[in-house]
Residue, then its C-alpha position, 0 to 999 in steps of 0.5 A: x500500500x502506499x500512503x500520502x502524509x499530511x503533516x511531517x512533523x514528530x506525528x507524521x514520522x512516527x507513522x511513516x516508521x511504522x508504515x515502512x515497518x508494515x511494508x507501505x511506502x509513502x508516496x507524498x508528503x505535504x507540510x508547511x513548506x509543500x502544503x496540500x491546498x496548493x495542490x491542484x489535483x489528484x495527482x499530486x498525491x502521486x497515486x496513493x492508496x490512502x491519505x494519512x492526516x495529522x495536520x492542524x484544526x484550521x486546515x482539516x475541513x478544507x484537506x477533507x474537501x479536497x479528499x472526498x473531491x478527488x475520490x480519494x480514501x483517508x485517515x484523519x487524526x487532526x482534532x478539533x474540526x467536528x463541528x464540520x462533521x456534518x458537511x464533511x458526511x456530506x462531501x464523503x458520500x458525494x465524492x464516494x471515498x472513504x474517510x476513517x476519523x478518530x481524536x485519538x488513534x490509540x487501539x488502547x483508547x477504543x477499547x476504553x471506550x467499548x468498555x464504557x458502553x458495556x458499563x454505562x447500561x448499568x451505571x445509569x440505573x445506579x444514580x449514586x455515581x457522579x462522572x467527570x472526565x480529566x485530560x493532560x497533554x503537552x504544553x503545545x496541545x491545541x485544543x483544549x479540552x482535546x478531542x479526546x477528552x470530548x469523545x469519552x464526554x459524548x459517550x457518557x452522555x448517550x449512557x447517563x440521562x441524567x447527564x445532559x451537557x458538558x461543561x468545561x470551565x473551571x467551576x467557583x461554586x457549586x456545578x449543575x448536577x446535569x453538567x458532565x465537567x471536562x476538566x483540562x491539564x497543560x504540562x511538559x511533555x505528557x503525550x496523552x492521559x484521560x481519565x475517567x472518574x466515576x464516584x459515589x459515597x462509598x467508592x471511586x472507579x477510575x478509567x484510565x489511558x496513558x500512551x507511552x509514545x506516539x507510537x501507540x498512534x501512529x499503529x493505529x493510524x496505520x492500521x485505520x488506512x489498511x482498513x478503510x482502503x476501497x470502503x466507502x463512506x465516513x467511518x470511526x475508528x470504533x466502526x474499525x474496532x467493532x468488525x475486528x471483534x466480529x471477525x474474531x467471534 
């Protein structure tokens, strides 16, 4: 398979090392210096399987447009663009391509997330328990709360009813019991940690995630473009995760 990089920074190397590891090459590369919207058509991809994104929020939507345009299937790990989640459902299915998102590529973050949805059936019917959702990231972080931190929110929300929206401010009095808070952390270098708190008067339960390197997402990123290759349509990577079980079964 051959890969078109968006983005050459620490992230995109890290995929590129694991791409070369899994038999791939890459076949272009777009950065500051080369970028993508300068690109006048399809062929600049140089005939790429599929694109692998990890660029900046700002210029997300309009690198998806080009994709979806040019027919062209794509992995995109760039958070902070959902808003345009609808538009871009949109542009895939006009373009008939197959686009694969996720803020956060990690295998081991999916499967905290399907391990959620198992609970949550339950944890709604005991209503003792209060939930919140804590975040670290480096000091270059973008986005804040990340992307991540608001997928695990909107996952808690469709399982609690009697959490109905999330608040992400620091609070200097007492919070709205229907508020999910989505509390954020800027230091040093840390590459990632959420933190699920579930907590009653009696105990806690805490979920957690921590990558170790970039690596864990630039495994999954790679995976994601093996998988989404020739699919049509817009995918998560829980849709990617939700077939290998299948198979598995």
């Amino acid at each position: 398979m051959t890969i078109a990089l968006v983005g050459t920074g620490r992230m995109g190397q890290a995929v590129e090392a694991v791409a070369a590891e899994r038999g791939h090459e890459i076949a272009a590369r777009f950065d500051a210096a080369a970028p993508l919207l300068d690109a006048r058509d399809a062929d600049a991809l140089n005939g790429a399987d599929v694109v692998v994104d990890f660029s900046l929020p700002a210029l997300a939507p309009d690198h998806i447009h080009r994709y979806a345009a040019w027919g062209a299937d794509a992995v995109v790990g760039t958070t902070g663009w959902t808003e345009h989640l609808d538009r871009v459902r949109a542009w895939v299915e006009e373009g008939g391509a197959g686009l694969i998102w996720a803020p956060n590529f990690s295998l081991g973050l999916a499967l905290v997330e399907r391990a959620l949805r198992g609970l949550l059936p339950l944890l709604d019917r005991l209503d003792d328990y209060d939930a919140a959702v804590h975040e670290v990231h480096h000091t270059g972080k973008v986005d804040s709360p990340s992307g991540t931190a608001l997928r695990l929110a909107d996952v808690l929300l469709e399982g609690l009813a009697r959490k109905t929206h999330v608040e992400p401010e620091a609070q200097h009095g007492a919070i709205d019991a229907t508020a999910l808070h989505v509390t954020s952390q800027r230091l040093g270098a840390v590459l990632g940690e959420h933190v699920v708190t579930l907590d009653s008067p009696v105990d806690q339960i805490e979920v957690v995630h921590r990558a170790k390197s970039r690596r864990a997402f630039a495994v999954g990123a790679v995976r994601a473009a093996e998988w989404v290759r020739g699919r049509r349509g817009l995918f998560t990577l829980d849709d990617m995760i939700g077939e290998g079980l299948r198979d598995v079964g």
